[in-house]
C-alpha angles and dihedrals in degrees: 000000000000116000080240094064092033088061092045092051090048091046092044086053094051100055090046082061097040087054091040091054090040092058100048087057102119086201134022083221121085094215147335165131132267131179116210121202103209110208139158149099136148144194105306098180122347090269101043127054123200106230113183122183137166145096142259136197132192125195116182129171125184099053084300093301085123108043139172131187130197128184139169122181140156128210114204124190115204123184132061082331115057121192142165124194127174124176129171120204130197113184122163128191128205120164113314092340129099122194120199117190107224097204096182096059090022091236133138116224112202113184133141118312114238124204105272091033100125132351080349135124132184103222101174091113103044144081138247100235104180134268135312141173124255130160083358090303135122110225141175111273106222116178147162133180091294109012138061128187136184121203127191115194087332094309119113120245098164137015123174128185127188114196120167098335090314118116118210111190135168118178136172123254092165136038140170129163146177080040114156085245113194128230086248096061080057088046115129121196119280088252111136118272110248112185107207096217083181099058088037087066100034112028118133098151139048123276129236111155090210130070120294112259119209088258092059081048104056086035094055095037119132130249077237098062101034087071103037118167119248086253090055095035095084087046096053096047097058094048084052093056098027086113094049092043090054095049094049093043082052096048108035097074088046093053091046084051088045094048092056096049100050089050092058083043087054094043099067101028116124103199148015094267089052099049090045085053083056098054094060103089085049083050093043098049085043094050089041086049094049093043095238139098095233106148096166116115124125117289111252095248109197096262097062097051097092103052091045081055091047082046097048099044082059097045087051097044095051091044096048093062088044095055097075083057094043085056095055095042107117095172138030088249087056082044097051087046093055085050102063 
């Protein structure tokens, strides 16, 4: 072979390698950081509205190919049905590898990482839609008919999902790249590492190791449900909300229990200490409802017992004619009726 063909073949390899480089690249950015707002609700029956809020935040070095992603957000129901619900999510990429932090056992999953994991979106069926601004960038407008997505040099600054008249929503409000990011800031906590061989054969879905929230719901809805038939709407709903009906068919009764008993409590207490004593069942079943351990709300002064008593003799009125129907509710649509 002549030295002539031998350097256009180097240089022809090269550049294959080059391209080749150039196209596994998960973002067109070295490093960097980016803050998420999470927003987003929604009306959930006529008398209960849907409110999310939070924030999230990805830092990535090595074109993306080392990712971590950490969110915080709180749903909050308000109307005749009243839920909060708080969850906080770790999850780190590296290669092939995704590791998901199991606060509840302190454990560290490690299993296959599947496209959308993290700062990811599968835009085969959508459309580019133009250009908009977010964070002060201009990036790329993707949409279908529920979602819409803005990419900036492959990294996500919005992305918005509709999903039976629910909005989820997460948006940048602060971005910095090509930053010289540390292995701290890629640090997971010193749980013990659990590979999930299961999952590593079988896996088709995201993985969360926790309950599935309203948000994950509406994120990892299907193109079939989003645009469910009148006939099917009623059906989806109430898969949507199956979790939420179980736990207030559950705690209703036990409200309207606790209730009772705090007002007898009320009735013969002699002091502002006494009648606080008596508010702690109510605080506990609240607190046990809301899965925290918040006991702080205002003490009960002496001025204010006679009202919570007038309060409570209406609560438990009111809820007293609703438990026959409680009881009968097999959905969340047949709950919030009973509810009105």
């Amino acid at each position: 072979m002549s030295v002539k063909y031998f350097i256009i073949l180097m240089l022809t390899t090269v550049t294959l390698v080059a391209q080749a480089t150039e196209t596994e690249k998960i973002y067109g950015i070295q490093s960097g950081l980016v803050e998420y707002e999470i927003y987003g609700g929604g009306v959930v029956t006529p008398e209960c509205n849907l409110s999310i809020e939070g924030n999230e935040k990805l830092s990535f070095k090595e074109w993306g190919d080392v990712r971590i992603e950490e969110m915080e957000r709180k749903e909050t129901l308000i109307g005749t049905l009243y839920s909060i619900e708080k969850e906080k999510t770790l999850k780190k990429s590296e290669k092939n590898t995704l590791y998901t932090v199991d606060f509840q056992n302190e454990r560290v999953i490690t299993t296959n990482l599947l496209e959308g994991d993290i700062g990811q979106v599968d835009l085969s069926r959508m459309e580019k839609a133009g250009t908009m601004n977010v964070a002060s960038l201009d990036c790329e407008l993707w949409e279908d008919s529920s979602r819409k997505v803005c990419l900036y040099q492959g990294t996500v600054l919005l992305d918005e999902k509709r999903y039976l008249g629910l909005v989820y929503g997460k948006r940048a409000n602060y971005v910095n790249f090509d930053l010289n990011l540390s292995e701290e800031d890629f640090m997971l906590p010193e749980y013990p590492l659990k590979e999930d061989l299961l999952v590593r054969n079988t896996i088709t879905t995201t993985q969360t190791y926790k309950s599935e929230t309203i948000s994950d719901k509406i994120i990892s809805a299907k193109e079939s449900d989003i645009n469910a038939t009148d006939k099917n709407y009623a059906k989806t709903f109430n898969g949507v909300f199956n979790e939420l009906f179980e736990k207030e068919k559950k705690y209703l009764p036990l409200f309207l229990k606790a209730m009772r008993n705090t007002r007898a409590c009320l009735h013969t207490a002699q002091s502002p200490a006494e009648a606080n004593e008596c508010l702690m069942g109510i605080r506990e079943l609240k607190s046990e409802y809301n899965g925290n351990d918040d006991h702080t709300d205002m003490l009960l002064m002496e001025e204010s017992k006679e009202k919570m008593l007038d309060d409570l003799d209406i609560k438990i009125r009111e809820m007293k004619i609703r438990i026959p129907c409680i009881n009968r509710a097999a959905n969340m649509t047949d709950l919030s009726a009973c509810m009105k």
